[in-house]
C-alpha positions as MATLAB code, in Angstrom:
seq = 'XXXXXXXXXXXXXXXXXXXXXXXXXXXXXXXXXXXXXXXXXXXXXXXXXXXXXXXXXXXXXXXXXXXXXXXXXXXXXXXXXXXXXXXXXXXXXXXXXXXXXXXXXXXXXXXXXXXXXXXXXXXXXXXXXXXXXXXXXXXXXXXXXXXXXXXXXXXXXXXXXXXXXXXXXXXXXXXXXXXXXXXXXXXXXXXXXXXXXXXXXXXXXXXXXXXXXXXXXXXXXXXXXXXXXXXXXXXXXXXXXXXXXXXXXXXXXXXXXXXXXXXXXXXXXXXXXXXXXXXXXXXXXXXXXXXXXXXXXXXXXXXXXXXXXXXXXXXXXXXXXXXXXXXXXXXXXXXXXXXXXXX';
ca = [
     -10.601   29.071   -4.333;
     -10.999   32.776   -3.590;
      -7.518   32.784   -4.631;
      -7.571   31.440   -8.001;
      -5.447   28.199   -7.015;
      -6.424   25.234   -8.427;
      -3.568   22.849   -9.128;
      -0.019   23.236   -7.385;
      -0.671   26.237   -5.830;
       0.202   26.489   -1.559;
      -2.456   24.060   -0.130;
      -0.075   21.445   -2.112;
       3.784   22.921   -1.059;
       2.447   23.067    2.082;
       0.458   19.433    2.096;
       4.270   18.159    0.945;
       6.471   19.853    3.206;
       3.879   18.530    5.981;
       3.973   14.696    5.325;
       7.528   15.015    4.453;
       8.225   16.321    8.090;
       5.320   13.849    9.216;
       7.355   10.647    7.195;
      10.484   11.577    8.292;
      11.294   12.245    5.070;
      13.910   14.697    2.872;
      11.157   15.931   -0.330;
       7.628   14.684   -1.172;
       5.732   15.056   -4.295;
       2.261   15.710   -4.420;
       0.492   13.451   -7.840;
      -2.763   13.015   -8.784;
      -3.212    9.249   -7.342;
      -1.316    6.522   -5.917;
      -0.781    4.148   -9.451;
       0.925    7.329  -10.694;
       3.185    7.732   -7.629;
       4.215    4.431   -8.492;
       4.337    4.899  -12.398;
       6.550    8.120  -11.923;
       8.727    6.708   -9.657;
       9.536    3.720  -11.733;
      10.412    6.530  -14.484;
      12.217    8.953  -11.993;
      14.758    5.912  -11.431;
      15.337    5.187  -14.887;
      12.914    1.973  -15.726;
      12.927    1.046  -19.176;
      11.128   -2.037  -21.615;
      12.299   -4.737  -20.863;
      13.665   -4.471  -17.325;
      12.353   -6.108  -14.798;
      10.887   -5.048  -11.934;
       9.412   -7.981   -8.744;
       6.554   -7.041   -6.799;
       4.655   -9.318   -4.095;
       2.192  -11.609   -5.878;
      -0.380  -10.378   -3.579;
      -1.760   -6.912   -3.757;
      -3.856   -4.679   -5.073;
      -3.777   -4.835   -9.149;
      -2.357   -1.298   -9.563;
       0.771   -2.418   -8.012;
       1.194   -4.364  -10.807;
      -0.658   -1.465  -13.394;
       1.846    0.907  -12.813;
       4.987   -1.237  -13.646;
       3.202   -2.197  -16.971;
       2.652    1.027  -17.610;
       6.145    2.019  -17.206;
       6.644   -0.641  -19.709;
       8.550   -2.590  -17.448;
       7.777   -6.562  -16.755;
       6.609   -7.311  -13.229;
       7.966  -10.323  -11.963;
       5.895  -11.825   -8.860;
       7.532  -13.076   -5.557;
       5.742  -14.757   -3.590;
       4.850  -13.372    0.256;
       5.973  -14.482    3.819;
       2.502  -15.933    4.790;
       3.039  -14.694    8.430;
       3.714  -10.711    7.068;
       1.692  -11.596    3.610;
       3.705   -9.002    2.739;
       7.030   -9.934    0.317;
       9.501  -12.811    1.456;
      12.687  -11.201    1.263;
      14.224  -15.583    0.424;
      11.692  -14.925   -2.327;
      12.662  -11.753   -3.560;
      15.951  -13.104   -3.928;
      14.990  -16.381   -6.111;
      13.428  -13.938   -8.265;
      16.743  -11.554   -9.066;
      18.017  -12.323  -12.569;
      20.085  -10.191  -14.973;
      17.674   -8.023  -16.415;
      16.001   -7.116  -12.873;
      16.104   -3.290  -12.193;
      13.788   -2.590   -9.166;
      11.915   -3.931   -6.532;
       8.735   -2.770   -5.154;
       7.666   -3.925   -1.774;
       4.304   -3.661   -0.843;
       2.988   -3.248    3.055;
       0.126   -5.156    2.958;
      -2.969   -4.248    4.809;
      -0.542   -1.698    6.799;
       2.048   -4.003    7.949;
       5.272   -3.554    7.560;
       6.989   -5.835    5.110;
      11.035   -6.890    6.720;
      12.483   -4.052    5.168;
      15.817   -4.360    7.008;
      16.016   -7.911    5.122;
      14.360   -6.483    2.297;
      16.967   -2.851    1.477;
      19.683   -5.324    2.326;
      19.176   -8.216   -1.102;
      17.849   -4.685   -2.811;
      21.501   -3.047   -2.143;
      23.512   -6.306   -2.278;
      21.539   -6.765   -6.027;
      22.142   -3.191   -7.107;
      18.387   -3.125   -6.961;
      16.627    0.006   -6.918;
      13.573    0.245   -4.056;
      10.550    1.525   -3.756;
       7.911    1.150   -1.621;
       4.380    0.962   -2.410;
       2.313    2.629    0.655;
      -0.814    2.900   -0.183;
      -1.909    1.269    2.962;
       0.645    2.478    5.471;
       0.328    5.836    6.452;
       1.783    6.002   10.042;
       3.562    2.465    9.839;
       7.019    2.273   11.333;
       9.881   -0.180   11.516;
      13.006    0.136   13.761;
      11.685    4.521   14.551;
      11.689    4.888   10.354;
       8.314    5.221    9.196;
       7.089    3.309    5.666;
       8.055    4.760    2.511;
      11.855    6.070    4.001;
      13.736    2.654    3.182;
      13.799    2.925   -0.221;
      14.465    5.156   -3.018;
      11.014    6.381   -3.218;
       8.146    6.048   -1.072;
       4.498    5.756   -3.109;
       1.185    6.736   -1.204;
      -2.079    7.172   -2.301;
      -4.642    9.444   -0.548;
      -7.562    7.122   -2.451;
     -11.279    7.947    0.092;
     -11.032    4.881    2.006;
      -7.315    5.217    2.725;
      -5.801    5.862    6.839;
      -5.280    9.544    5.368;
      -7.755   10.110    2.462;
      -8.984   12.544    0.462;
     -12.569   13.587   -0.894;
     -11.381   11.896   -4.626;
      -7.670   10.964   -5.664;
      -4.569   12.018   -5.071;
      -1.192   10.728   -4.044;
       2.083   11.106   -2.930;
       6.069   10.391   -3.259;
       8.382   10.666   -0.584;
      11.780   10.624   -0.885;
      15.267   11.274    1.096;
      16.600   12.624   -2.311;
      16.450   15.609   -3.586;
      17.417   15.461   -7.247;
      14.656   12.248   -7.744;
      11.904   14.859   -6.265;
      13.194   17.662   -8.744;
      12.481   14.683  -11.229;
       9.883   13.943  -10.392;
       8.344   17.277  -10.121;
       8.795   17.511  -14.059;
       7.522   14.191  -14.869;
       4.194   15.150  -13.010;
       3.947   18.305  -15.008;
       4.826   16.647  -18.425;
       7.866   16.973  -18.087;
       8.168   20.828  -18.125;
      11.587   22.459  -17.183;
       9.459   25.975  -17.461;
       6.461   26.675  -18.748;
       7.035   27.072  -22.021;
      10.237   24.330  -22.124;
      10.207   20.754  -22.736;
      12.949   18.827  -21.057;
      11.081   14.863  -21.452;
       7.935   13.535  -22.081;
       6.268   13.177  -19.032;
       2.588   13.223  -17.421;
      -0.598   14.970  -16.327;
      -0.246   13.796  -12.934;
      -0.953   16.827  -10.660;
      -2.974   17.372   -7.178;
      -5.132   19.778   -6.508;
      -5.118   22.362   -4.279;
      -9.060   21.573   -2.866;
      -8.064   18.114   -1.797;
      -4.500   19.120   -0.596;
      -6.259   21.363    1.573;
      -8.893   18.824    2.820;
      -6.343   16.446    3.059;
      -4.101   19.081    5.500;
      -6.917   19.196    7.947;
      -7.075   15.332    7.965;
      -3.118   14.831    8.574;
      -3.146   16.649   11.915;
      -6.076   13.594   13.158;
      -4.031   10.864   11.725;
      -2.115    9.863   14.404;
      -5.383    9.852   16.415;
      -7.480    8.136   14.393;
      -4.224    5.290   14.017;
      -4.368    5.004   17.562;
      -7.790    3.842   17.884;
      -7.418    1.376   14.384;
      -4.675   -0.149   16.487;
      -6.863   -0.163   20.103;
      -9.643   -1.629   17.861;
      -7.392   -4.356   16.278;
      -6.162   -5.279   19.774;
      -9.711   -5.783   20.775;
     -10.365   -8.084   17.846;
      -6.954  -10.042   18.601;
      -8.184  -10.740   22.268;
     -11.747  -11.317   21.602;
     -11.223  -13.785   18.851;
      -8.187  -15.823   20.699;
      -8.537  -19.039   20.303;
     -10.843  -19.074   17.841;
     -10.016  -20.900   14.829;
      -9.031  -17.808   12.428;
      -5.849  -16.552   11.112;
      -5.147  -13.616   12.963;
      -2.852  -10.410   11.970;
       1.055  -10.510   13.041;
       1.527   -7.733   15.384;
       4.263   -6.360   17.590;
       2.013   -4.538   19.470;
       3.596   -0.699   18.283;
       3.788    0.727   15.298;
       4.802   -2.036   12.773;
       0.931   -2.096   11.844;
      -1.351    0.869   11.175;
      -4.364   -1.903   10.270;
      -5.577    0.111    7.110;
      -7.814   -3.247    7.070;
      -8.090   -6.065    9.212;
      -7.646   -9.411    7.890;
      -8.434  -12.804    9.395;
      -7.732  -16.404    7.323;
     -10.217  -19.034    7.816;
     -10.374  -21.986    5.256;
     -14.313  -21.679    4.597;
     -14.253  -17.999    4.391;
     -17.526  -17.659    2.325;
     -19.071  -19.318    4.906;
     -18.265  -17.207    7.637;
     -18.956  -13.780    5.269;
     -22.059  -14.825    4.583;
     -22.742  -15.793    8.397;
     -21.747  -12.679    8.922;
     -24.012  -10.381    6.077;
     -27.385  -12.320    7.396;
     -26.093  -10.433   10.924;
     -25.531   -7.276    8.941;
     -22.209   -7.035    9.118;
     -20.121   -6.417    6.087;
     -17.230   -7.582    4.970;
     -14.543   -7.886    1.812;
     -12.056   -9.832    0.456;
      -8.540   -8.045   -0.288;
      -7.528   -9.701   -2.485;
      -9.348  -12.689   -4.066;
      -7.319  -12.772   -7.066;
      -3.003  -12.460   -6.527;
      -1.358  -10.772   -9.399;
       0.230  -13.570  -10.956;
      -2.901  -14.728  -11.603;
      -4.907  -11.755  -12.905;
      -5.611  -12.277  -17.096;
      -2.999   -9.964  -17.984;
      -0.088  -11.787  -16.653;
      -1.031  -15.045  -17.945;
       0.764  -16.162  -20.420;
      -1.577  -18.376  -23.133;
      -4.682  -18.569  -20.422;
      -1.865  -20.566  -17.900;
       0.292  -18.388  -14.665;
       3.709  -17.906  -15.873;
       4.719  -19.004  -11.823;
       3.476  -20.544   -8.722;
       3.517  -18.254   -5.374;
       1.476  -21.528   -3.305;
       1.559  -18.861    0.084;
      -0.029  -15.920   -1.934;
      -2.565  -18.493   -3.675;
      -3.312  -19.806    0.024;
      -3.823  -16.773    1.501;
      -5.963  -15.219   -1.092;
      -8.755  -18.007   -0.550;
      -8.507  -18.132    3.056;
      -8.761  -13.716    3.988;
     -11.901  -11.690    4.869;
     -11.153   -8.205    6.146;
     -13.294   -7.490    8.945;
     -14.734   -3.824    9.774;
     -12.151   -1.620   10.921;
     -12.330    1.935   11.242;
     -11.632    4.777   13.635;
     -15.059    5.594   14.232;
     -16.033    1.728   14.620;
     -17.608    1.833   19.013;
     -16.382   -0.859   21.025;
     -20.333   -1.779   21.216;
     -20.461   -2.381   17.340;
     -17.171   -4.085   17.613;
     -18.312   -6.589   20.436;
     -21.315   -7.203   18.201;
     -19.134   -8.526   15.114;
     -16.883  -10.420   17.495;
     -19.421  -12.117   19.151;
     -20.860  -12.756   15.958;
     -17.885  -14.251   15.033;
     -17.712  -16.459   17.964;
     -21.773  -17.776   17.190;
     -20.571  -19.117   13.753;
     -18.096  -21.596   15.709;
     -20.224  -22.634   18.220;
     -22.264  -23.421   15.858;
     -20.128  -25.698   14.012;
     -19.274  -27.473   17.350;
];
């Protein structure tokens, strides 16, 4: 501030260059949220009316925001319900002529099969990008989320593994010429100050929550350690239990932005639960396909029966680095009173 930096100025180049090296990455691209890392990629790579692009029926609604608002049609594929991220034999079903992209979503932090996933994307002539909002510090096979496809979209949203004091977001990228790209779409579409080379965007971070957000980076991998210790408390002290439980391999697959249990009378058990004090939500209650936008005369325009399924059965219990192993043992046991109860 003392500086006179505002927007783009060093606490951003250096925020990039920092969670480029962190991803594993070639170039990221600082933007003013997550939607709009997803919005300018779509543009970067060329999506136009009328293409289509297929997304996972079950996410959070900007996923499906920012391909409208590239003017694209989203096209929803319905999710592996042991991932509930996308089903790659789904993904597939959905390819038609006029499909141009697919964005793959890892829910919740897990990693969605991206081998399976980059392979129907390349096979398809599909572009692929990769909607991280929740997956800073997932891995798959040593390559972290958002380096499988062409573009890698995070969002530094407050509540996020690595969040900011407001928005902000970022695209990550192995290529060089889509982050020059995007670089001018994010500054709207400026070759120079003065020039014009395309219409582009507002989309810019600043250089207060860069540098908040550069402070925060360097506990990240801490702080993901203990989401995962906590997770593997909640996965042995509600065995056997009657819940749907996360899929886990135990390493880095899963940076548990959130985690999220299935139960059939989930309402039941959340409000169980709030009497106790303990608070809970529901990601997501609605799947996209399903939202009033994408119906098509008040009816869906397609079934996804696993997204639909999962979406009444989750509740995502308290999970954060911060959470003691006291409170924890609290909720679980919690947890475990509502079911002897019902014995």
């Amino acid at each position: 501030m003392q500086e006179g930096n505002f927007i783009l100025g060093p606490e951003v180049a250096s925020l990039e260059e920092e969670f480029t090296a962190y991803c594993g990455a070639t170039a990221g691209v600082g933007v003013a949220s997550g939607t709009d890392a997803l919005l300018l990629s779509l543009k970067a790579l060329g999506i136009e009316p009328g293409d289509e692009v297929i997304t996972a029926a079950l996410s959070a609604p900007p996923t499906a925001v920012a391909i409208s608002l590239a003017g694209a049609q989203p096209v929803f594929a319905d999710i592996d319900p042991v991932s509930r991220c996308l089903s790659p034999h789904a993904l597939r079903e959905k390819v038609s002529g006029r499909t141009r992209c697919a964005v793959v979503v890892h829910l919740y932090g897990r990693m969605a099969d991206m081998p399976e996933i980059a392979g129907i994307a390349e096979e398809c002539g599909l572009a692929l990008i990769e909607d991280c909002a929740q997956a800073h510090g997932a891995s798959l096979l040593g390559r972290a989320a958002g380096t499988w496809g062409q573009a890698g979209c995070y969002s530094f949203y407050p509540t996020k593994n690595l969040g900011a004091y407001g928005d902000g977001g970022m695209v990550v990228t192995g290529d060089d010429d889509l982050a020059s790209h995007l670089r001018s779409l994010r500054d709207y579409g400026r070759t120079d100050r003065d020039r014009l080379g395309e219409i582009g965007f507002n989309s810019r971070l600043d250089e207060l929550q860069a540098a908040f957000l550069r402070i925060k980076l360097v506990r990240l991998e801490a702080w993901n350690r203990r989401r995962r210790e906590l997770a593997r408390r909640y996965l042995e002290g509600l065995a056997g239990l009657p819940l749907g439980l996360p899929d886990w391999d135990g390493e880095r697959n899963h940076c548990f932005h959130l985690f999220v249990v299935e139960y059939e009378e989930r309402d039941d058990l959340r409000i169980h639960l709030a009497k106790r004090g303990i608070q809970t939500a529901v990601h997501y209650p609605v799947p996209l396909h399903l939202q009033e936008p994408y119906l098509a005369g008040g009816l869906p325009s397609c079934s996804c029966p696993a997204a639909e399924r999962t979406a009444r059965r989750v509740l995502s219990l308290p999970l954060y680095p911060h959470l003691s192993d006291e409170e924890q043992d609290r909720i679980i046991e919690a947890i475990i009173s509502f079911f002897r109860a019902l014995a």
